[in-house]
N, C-alpha and C positions, 0 to 999 in steps of 0.2 A: 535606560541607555538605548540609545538606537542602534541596532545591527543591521547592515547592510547584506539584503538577500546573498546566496553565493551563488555565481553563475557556475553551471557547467566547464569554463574552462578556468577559474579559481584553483582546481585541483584535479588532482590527477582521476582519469575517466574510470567508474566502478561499472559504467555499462556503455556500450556504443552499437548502437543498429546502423548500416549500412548500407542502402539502395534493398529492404527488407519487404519482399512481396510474401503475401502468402493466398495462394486459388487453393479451394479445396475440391475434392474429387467431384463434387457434384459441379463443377464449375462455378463456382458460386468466388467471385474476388473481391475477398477478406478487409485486405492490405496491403498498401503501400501503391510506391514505392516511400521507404519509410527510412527516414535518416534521424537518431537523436543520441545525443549522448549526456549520459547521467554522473555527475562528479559521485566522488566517496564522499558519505557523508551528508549527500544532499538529501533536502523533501522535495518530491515531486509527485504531483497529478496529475494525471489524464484525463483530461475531461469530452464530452462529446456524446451526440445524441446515441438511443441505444441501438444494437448494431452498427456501429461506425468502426469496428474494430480493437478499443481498446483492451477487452478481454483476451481478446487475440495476440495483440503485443504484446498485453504481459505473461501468456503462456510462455511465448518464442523467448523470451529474457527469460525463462525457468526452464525451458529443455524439455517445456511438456507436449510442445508442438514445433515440428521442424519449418523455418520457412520454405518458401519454394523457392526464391529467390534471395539474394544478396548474404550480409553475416552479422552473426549476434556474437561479442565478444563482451565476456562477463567477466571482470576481476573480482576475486575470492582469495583471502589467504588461505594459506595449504589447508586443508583439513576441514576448512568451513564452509558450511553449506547455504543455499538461498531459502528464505523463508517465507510460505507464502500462508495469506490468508482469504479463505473465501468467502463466496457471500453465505452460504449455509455453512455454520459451524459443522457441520458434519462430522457430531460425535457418537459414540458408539454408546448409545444408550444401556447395556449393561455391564457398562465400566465406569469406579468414579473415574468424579474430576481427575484426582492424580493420574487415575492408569491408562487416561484420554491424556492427559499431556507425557505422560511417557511413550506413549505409542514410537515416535522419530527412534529414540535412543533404544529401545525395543529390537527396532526395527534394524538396528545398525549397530546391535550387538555391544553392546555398551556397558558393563559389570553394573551389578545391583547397586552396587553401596555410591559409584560412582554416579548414577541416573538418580539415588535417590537425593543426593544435594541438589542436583541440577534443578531437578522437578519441583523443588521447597523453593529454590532460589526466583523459578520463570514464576511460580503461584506469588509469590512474595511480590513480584514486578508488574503486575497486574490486578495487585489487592485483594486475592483469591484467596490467601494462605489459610484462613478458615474454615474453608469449602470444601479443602482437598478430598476427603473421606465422601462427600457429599455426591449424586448422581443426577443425571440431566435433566429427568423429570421433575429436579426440585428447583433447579433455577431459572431464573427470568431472562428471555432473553440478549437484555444487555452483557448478562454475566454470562453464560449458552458463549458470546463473543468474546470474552476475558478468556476463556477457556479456550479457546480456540487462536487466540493472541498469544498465549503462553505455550499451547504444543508448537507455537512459529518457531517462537523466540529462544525453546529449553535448547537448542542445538546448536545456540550462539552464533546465529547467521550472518552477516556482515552487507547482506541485501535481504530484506522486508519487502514481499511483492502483496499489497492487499488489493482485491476484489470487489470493490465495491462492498465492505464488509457490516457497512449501519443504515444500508441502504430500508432494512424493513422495518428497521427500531422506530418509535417513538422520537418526537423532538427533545423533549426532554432530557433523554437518555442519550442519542444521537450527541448530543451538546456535550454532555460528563466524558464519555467514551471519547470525542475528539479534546479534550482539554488532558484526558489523562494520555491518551496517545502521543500528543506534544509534548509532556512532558514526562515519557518514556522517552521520547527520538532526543530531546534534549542529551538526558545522563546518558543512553547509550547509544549515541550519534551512528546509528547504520543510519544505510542508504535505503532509502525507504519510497516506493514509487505506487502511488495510492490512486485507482479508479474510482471514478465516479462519474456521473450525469448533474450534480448539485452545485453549480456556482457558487455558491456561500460556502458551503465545505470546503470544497474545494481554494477557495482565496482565505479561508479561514487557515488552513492546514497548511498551506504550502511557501516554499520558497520561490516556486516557478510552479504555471499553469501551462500547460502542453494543452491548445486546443484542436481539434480533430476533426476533419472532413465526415462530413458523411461516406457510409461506404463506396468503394474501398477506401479504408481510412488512411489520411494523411494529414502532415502536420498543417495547419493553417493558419495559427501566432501562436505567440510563447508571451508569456506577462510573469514579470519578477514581480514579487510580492513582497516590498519593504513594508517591514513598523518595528516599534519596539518590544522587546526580548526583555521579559517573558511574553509573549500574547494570554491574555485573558477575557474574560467574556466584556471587559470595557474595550476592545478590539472591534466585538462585532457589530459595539451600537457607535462607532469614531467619523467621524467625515472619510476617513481615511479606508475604513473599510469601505465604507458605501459608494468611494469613486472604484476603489479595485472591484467591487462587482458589478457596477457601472460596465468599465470597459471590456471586462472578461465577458459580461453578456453579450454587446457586442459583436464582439469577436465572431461569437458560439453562434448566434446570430446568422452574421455573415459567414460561416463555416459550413451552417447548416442548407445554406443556399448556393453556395458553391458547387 
């Protein structure tokens, strides 16, 4: 069945950036100025060569970096948090898998008995549930990022900010991790705003492609990404893919020469 991408104004905004600059003290200008808004519910990428800013945007939508100029306004229901993912898993090697993904609920005081379903539930949702007892040295790193998918997610965020997070992986793996990823964002439809520099990922994964100026980054097209729901790997070899990364090159292309 064919579902038609959602655009940004489909539904009501989970993120809106505003005339968003960011110079940093070394004067060094980041970004923008930068306008975009993100539906609930939606998948989106950023895409753009490296240093162009998108790391940076998606800091400022987490609250990790203040812009210098314009506003970041993030809808969140009460109590729920934004979940991000980075490109180095950045687990704590003498902790298992479990007590690396309870770290958030740890951290925010959250009763044992309560953190310990949560923690079974995020390892369950990311095919981990075997592993829990398991420590970092023992797994590969596609899993190394399952682990680190699941400390996002145990907090029940309602915005998924990822980092460029299969940027180092294998293709092989790369491919599994973006197939299971869709089909996390599927059952639990957060809004989900995915960095990369990878064209094909990028039109793979997404409902809309955010393309980016070189620095300071700004937008420079947007491409909705129709096919048919579910996407599978008969997606990435379709006429249909092969025009959307057609013209997302393109784009990136001409973005990158701007």
């Amino acid at each position: 069945m064919a579902v038609p991408a959602m655009s940004a104004g489909d539904m009501e905004a989970a993120i809106e950036l505003r005339g968003v600059t960011k110079v940093y003290d070394n004067g060094t200008v980041a970004l923008g100025p930068l306008d975009l808004t993100i539906a609930h519910g939606e998948f989106v990428s950023l895409l753009g060569s490296s240093g162009c800013g998108k790391s940076t945007a998606l800091r400022i939508i987490a609250g990790l970096v203040k812009p210098t100029a314009g506003t970041s306004d993030i809808a969140t229901r009460s109590g729920h948090t934004i979940g991000y993912v980075f490109q180095e898993p950045t687990l704590m090697p003498w902790c298992s898998v479990r007590e690396n993904v309870r770290l958030p609920l740890k951290l925010a005081h959250v009763a044992t008995s309560e953190s310990d379903a949560r923690v079974t539930e995020a390892l369950a949702q990311v095919g981990l549930a075997e592993f829990a007892n398991s420590y970092p040295r023992e797994l590969s790193g596609g899993m190394k990022m399952r682990v680190s998918l699941a400390r996002a997610l145990v907090t029940d965020p309602d915005i998924l900010l990822m980092d460029e997070p299969f940027a180092a992986l294998d293709e092989i793996t790369r491919f599994k991790l973006n197939n299971d990823l869709l089909a996390l964002w599927r059952r639990l439809r957060k809004t989900v705003v995915f960095v990369t520099h990878s064209v094909f990922e990028s039109v793979y994964l997404s409902q809309r492609v955010i393309v980016m100026t070189q620095r300071p980054g700004r937008i420079s097209a947007e491409h909705l990404i129709t096919s048919d729901e579910p996407r599978s790997d008969e997606f990435r070899t379709s006429v249909a893919y092969a025009e959307h990364c057609r013209d997302v090159s393109r784009a990136l292309m001409q973005a990158s020469e701007a």
